[in-house]
N, C-alpha and C positions, 0 to 999 in steps of 0.2 A: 710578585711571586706568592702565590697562596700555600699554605700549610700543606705541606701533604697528610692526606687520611687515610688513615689506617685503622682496619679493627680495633675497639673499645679495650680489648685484653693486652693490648702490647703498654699500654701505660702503667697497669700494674707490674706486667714483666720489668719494665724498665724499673721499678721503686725496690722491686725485689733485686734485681743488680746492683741497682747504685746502693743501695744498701749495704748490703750483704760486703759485695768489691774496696768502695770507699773503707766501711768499717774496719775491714783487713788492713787497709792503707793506714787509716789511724788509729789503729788499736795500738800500737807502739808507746806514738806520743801521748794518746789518752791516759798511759799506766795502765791498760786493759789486756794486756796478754796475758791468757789461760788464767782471767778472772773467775774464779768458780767462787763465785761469793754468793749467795741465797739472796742476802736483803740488797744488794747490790742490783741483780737482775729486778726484783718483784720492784724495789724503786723503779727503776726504767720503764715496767711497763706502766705501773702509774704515770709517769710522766707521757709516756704514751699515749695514754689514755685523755690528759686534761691541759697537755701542750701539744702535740703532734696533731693529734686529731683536729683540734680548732684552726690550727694555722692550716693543714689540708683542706679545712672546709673555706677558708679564709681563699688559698689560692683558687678553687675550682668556682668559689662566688664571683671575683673576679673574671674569671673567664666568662663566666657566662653571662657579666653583665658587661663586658666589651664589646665579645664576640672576634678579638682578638689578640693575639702573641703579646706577650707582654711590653716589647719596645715600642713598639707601636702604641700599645692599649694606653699605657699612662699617660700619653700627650691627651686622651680622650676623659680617661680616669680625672686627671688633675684639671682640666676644664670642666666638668663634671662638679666635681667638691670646690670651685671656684678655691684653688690653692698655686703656690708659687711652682713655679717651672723647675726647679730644683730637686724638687721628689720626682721629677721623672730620672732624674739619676739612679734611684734603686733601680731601673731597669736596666741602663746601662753599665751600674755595679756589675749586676748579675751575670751581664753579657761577658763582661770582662773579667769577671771570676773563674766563667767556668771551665774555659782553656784553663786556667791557674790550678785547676782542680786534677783536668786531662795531666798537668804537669806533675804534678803529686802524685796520680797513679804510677806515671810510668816512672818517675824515681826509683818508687818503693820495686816496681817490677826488674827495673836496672840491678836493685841492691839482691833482690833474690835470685837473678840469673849468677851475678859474677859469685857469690856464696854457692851454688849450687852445682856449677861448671867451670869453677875456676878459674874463672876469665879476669886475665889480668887486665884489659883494657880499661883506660881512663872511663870513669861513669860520665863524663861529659860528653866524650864520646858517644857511647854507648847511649843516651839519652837522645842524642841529635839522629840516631842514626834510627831510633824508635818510632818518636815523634814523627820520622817520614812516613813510615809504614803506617802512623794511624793518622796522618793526614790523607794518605792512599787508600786506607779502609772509610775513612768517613765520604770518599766518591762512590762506594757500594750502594747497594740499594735498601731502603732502609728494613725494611720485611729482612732480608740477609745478614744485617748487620744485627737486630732483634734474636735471631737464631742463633748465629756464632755466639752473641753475649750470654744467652742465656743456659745454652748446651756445656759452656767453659766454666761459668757460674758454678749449675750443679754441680759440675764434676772439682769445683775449689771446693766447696759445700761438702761434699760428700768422702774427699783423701781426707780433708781438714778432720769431718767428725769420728774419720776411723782412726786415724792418728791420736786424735784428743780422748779414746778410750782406756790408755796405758796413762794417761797424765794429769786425768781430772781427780781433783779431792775437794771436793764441795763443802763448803763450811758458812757458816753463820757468824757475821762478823757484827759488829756497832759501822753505822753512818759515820763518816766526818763531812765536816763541810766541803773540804775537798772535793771529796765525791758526786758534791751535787753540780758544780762543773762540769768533772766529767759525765755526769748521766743525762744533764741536759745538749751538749753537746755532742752527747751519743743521739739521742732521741731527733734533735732539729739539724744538726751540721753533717753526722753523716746520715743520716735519713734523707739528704737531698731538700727541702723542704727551703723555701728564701732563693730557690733559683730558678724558677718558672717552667722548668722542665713539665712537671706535672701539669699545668696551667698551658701550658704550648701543647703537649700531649692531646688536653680533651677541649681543644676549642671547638672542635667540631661536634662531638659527642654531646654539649652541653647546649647545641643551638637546638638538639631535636627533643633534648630532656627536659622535661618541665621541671623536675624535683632536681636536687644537687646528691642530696646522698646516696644513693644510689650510682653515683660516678665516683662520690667519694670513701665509701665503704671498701669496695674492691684494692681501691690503691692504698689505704692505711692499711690493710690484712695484709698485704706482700710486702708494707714496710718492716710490721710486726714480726713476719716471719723470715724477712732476711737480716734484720737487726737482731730477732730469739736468738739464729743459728749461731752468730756472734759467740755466745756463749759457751758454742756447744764445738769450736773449731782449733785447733793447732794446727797453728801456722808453722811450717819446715821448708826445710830446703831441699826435700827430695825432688827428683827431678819431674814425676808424672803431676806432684802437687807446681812443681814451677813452669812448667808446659801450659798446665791448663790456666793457672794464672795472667801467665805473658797473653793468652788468647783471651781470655774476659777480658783483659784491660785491654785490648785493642780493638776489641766489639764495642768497649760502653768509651771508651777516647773518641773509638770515630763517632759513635752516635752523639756524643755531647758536641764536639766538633761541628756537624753534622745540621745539628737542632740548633747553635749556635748562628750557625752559618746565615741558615734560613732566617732566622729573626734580623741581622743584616741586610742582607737582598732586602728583605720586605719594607727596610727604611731605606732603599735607595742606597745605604752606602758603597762608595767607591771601592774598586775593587783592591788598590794596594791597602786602603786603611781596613779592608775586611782582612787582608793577610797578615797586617800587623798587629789587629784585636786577636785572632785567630792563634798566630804562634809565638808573638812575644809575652804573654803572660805564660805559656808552658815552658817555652825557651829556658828563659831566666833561669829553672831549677837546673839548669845543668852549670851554673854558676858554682866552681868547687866552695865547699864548707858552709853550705848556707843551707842545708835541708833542714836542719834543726830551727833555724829561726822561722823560714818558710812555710813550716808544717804549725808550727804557732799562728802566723800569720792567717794561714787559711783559717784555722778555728776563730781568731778574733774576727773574723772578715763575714764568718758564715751565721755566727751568732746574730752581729750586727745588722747585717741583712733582711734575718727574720724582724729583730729588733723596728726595723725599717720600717717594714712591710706590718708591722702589730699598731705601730702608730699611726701609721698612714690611713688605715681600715678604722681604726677603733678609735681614733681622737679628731681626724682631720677631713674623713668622709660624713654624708648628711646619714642618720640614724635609716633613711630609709631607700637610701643606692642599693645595700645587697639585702635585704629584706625579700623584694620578687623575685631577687637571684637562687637564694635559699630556700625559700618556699618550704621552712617548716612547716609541724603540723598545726605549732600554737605559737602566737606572740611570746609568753614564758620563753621558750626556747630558745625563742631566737634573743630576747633580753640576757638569756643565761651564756647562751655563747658569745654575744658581746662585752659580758663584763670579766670573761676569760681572753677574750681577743685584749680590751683596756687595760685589766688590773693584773690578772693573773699572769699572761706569757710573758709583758714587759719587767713584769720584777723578777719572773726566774730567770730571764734572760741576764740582764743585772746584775745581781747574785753570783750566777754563773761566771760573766768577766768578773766580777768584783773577784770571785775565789781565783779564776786564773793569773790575775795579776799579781796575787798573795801568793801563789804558788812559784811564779815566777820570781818573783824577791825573796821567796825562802822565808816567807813569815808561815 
């Protein structure tokens, strides 16, 4: 089964959703609700700037120097950097995460409907009975599925910022280490970025492009600006803000669903083990009492991932595999973003767990 292609502009669409969506989803656990912090944001977007952007240029190098979906790509990839067949796992991490992500939306969307409507029904329930509807939406066509996410999107984007006009008090606070957890995790985990979305998105875009930035530019600006909006949203329980919610999340389920799907077929796999990659890592959250550990789980999972993908590129591949893929203007450059791919992402990433795991022991 070949990729489906689509217009160039729907990948950024998608970075602006899953952005924007997911961060909703984890702003909770992050400690990030109606954070009006000054150094807190301008941090984010530095990190934006010298970890987001590298690892996007990191993903779309790869694609273009496969010219394939990533499960597929790394059996080619890791023959390539003559390396163990084991790193082709981050591909099927990825595969297997991102239902677990699909899972996590619609929790959070479970926990907003029964606050909002007063629905006493079990959320386990209520989860099983979601999950069908966005296994149903991910049979859509994907151009359809593109539209409903994106139209539901705005309109989360848009109650959220008029709501958060009565409730924002902006201030200027001090950094803790804390914080740089969560800002990296803001930046790579809900930014999408370690699960080849973006990377599956422009395989085709990238066989007619000679240069990469120019593919990669567009999708870091709609990261930027669905990760800014973050900032600027209160999240409530009224009902037009949980309508349009329940509808993004079953646009961007099935599409990740959807995109998942497809990188399966493409390896052949069997059709009951594509059902049970598919829906038992979402499943699982309707497991009662366990969204709390779950919603940790995905951050150490997403981290990692990148973590993955920054060693694989920058320690394990030959200095000159994504070189023609990137096709900067000057060697400089391209030495510059390899020793942010090597030095720089690996140790925020680090860092990052190091502070979550402090934070979880309450040091």
């Amino acid at each position: 089964m070949q990729a489906h292609q689509l217009p160039a502009w729907t990948t950024p669409i998608l970075a602006f959703c899953l952005s924007l969506i997911l961060g909703v989803v984890l702003l909770p656990s992050l400690g990030l609700v109606n954070y009006s912090q000054y150094d807190f944001w301008l941090l984010w977007f530095v990190t934006m700037v010298v970890l987001a952007l590298p690892v996007m240029i990191l993903e779309i190098a790869l694609a273009k120097r496969a010219k394939d979906t990533p499960l597929v790509a790394f059996m080619q990839l890791t023959r390539d950097a003559d390396r163990s067949t084991r790193w082709r796992l981050i591909g099927w991490a990825a595969v297997i995460f991102a239902p677990f992500i699909v899972g996590a939306i619609l929790n959070y969307v479970v926990q907003q409907l029964q606050l909002a409507f007063a629905i006493n029904t079990a959320s386990s329930l209520l989860i099983l009975v979601i999950l069908i509807v966005a296994v149903a939406a991910s049979m859509l066509p994907r151009i359809v599925l593109f539209a409903i996410t994106l139209l539901a999107t705005l309109a989360v984007a848009g109650l959220g910022i008029a709501q958060s006009m009565a409730h924002a008090h902006w201030q200027w606070t001090t950094i803790e280490f804390s914080e740089w957890a969560k800002v990296v995790t803001l930046t790579l985990v809900t930014g999408g970025l370690g699960l080849g979305f973006y990377w599956q998105g422009t395989v085709h875009a990238v066989k007619a492009q000679q240069k990469s930035m120019p593919i990669v530019l567009p999708i870091w600006l709609a990261q930027v600006v669905g990760l800014g909006l973050l900032s600027l949203i209160h999240s409530n329980t009224s009902m037009p803000y949980t309508i349009a919610m329940l509808m993004a999340a079953l646009g961007l389920s099935g599409l990740l669903l959807q995109f998942t799907r497809e990188q399966l077929l493409q390896r052949k796999i069997a059709l009951p083990i594509q059902a049970i990659v598919l829906i038992v890592p979402a499943l699982i959250w309707a497991i009662p009492n366990t969204a709390f550990a779950f919603y940790h789980i995905l951050i150490f999972v997403g981290l990692i991932l990148c973590l993955g993908y920054a060693i694989f590129v920058g320690w394990l591949m030959k200095i000159s595999h994504l070189r023609k893929a990137i096709n900067f203007s000057s060697e400089a450059v391209y030495s510059f973003w390899r020793v942010m791919i090597r030095i720089i992402v690996p140790v925020s990433i680090l860092l990052a767990l190091i502070g979550w795991i402090l934070a979880l022991v309450g040091v």
